[in-house]
C-alpha positions, 0 to 999 in steps of 0.5 A: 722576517727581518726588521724593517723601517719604512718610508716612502714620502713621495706622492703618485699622482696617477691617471689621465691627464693628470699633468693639469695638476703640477702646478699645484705640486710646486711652490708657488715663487719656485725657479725652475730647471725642467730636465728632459732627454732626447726631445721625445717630449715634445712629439708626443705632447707632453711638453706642450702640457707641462709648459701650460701647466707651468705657464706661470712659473719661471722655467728654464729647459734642459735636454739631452740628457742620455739614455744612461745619464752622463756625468759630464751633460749633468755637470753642464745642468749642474752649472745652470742650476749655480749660475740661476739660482734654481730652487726647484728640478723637474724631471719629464722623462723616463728613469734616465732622467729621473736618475740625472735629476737626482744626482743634480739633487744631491749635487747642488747642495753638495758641500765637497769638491768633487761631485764625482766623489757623490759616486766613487765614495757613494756618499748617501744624500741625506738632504737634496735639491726638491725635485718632482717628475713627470714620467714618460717611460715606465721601467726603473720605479725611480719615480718613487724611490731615491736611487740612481744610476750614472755612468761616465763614459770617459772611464767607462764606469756606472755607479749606484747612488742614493739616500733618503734626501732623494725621493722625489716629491711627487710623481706624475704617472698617466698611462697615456704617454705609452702608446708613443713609446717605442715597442724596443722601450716597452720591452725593456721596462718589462725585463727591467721592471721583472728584474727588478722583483727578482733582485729582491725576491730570488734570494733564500726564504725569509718567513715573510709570507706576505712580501713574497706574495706582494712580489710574486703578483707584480711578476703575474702582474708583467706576464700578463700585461706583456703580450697585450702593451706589446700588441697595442700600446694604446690599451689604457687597462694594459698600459696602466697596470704596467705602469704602476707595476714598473713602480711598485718593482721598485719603491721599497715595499717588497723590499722590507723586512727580506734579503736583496740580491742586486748582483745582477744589476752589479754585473749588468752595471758594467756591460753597459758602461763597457758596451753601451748595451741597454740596461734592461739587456743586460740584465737579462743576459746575466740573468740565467747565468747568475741563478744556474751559478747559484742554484743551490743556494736559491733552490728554494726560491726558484722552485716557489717562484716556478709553481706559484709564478709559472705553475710548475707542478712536477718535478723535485724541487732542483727540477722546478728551479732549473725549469723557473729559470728556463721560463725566464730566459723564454719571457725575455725572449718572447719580448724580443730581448737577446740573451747572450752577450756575444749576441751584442758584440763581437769583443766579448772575450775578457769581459769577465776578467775586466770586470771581476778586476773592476769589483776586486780594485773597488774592494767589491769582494762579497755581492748577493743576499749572503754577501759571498759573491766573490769576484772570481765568481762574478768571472764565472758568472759572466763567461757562462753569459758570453 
């Protein structure tokens, strides 16, 4: 196992209706920008909740922020929290969001010119604008992390950004919100949040007998919980278990003291910012590719996750691999997801040289746990998604 320091400072409120409880959360002469996306919130009750409990604060809305966060909309937000004097952000939505509340976190106390550079340089935030969330839309665990993902779509990028000042401070979780969720949503919180274990799991073995085990039961976890969510979203048990399974993909613990792959998220990163495809999508059409390309290297991982996540007890262990990586491909296809690109459109053709030359300008030159992912493989990896 390697060494590891961790800290999650963020703290979950989870359960029904425990939205009552945000005022107590915030400080009491806070100023507050309350950030949002589409308007779902305002159908399905949560709105209504968090203005009541926020009655007797000084509140100022701000909605339409993008499923994929828009620089451009969070510099408007930007220019809001400037102009009045905002000491605290809630987030009241899923991991978009989240994700647009942090960049505004770090933006506000950003000292550069040029907040794009927080992005392109990917300067770590060590301290940022407080922030809390209410979240309606399980998926990316950036309820409790302090990561973010924002693209701009006059460039056609999407970059990563993060650091310790980032955690929120606290985050509601009540299960309840689930059953307004569109079912596409709810499929793509499960192929994210699955990934998301992924990333830090399918790498090579590490000797942390215990982070493997943590992982291997959120992935259980998923598959369960699955068909049940997408039967009736109205299922408390079904949707809480995939609530905080969404969270506990991504808030660090599994993480610790174990190899991180991430070059799934790299690629799928720009297939959404050239396509505008879910995140959650994209992810999954990489996915086979990435681990067929890199089946030796992560044989030892694929065979144990196929037994121990899928019961695979037959075979040589390159036999149980390639069958963990099939099951993968056959779970999101029983959420309803696609897995090819050339099923999302029809200008696929160059893709994988656009973005094996995106990595290679950005001097992306090794991804992975071993840092050796080259951009031609990247190229390779990609054209076997098309």
């Amino acid at each position: 196992m390697n060494n590891f320091q961790f800290k999650n400072p963020t703290k979950i409120l989870f359960g029904k209706d425990q939205i009552e409880n945000l005022a107590t959360e915030i400080p009491e002469n806070a100023k507050i920008l309350m950030l949002f996306g589409g308007g779902s919130i305002k159908k399905n009750g949560v709105y209504e909740q968090v203005s009541k409990a926020l009655s007797k604060f000084e509140v100022i809305e701000f909605g339409g922020i993008p499923a994929n966060p828009e620089y451009d909309v969070l510099m408007e937000a930007l220019d809001i929290i400037k102009a009045e004097k905002i000491t605290f952000l809630l987030a009241v939505g899923g991991g978009s969001v989240i994700d647009g509340t942090k960049f505004l976190s770090a933006a506000a106390l950003y000292e550069g010119e040029e907040p794009w550079d927080i992005l392109v340089k990917n300067i770590r935030t060590l301290k940022g604008m407080p922030f809390g969330t209410v979240l309606t839309l399980p998926a990316t665990g950036s309820e409790m992390n302090s990561g973010a993902v924002i693209t701009r779509s006059e460039t056609k990028e999407k970059f990563a950004m993060g650091g310790p000042g980032l955690f929120p401070q606290f985050s509601i979780l009540d299960p309840q919100v689930i059953k307004s969720i569109p079912q596409r949503q709810i499929a793509n919180g499960l192929a994210d949040s699955f990934t998301h274990v992924l990333e830090q799991y399918m790498t090579y073995p590490a000797h942390a007998l215990l982070q493997d085990r943590f992982a291997e039961s959120i992935l259980q976890t998923i598959l369960e919980v699955a068909p049940a969510i997408l039967k009736d979203p109205t299922d408390y048990n079904a949707a809480s278990n995939f609530m905080w399974s969404c969270t506990m993909a991504l808030n660090g613990l599994i993480q610790q003291g174990v190899p991180s792959d991430w070059a799934v998220h790299a690629m799928g990163h720009e297939l959404t910012a050239l396509y505008g495809i879910d995140h959650a999508r994209t992810l999954a059409i990489v996915a086979e590719s990435h681990y067929t390309y890199n089946l030796e290297s992560k044989k030892d991982k694929l065979a144990q996750y196929a037994e121990r996540v899928w019961n695979v007890t037959e075979g040589t262990k390159e036999e149980k691999a390639k069958a963990g990586i099939k099951k993968t491909t056959e779970f999101f296809h029983s959420l309803g997801i696609k897995t090819t690109l050339s099923e999302y459109t029809e200008d696929y053709k160059g893709t994988a040289q656009i973005i094996s030359k995106r990595f290679t300008d950005r001097g992306w030159l090794g991804l992975g746990e071993r840092q050796k992912l080259t951009p031609s493989d990247v190229e390779k990896i990609v054209e076997m998604s098309y």
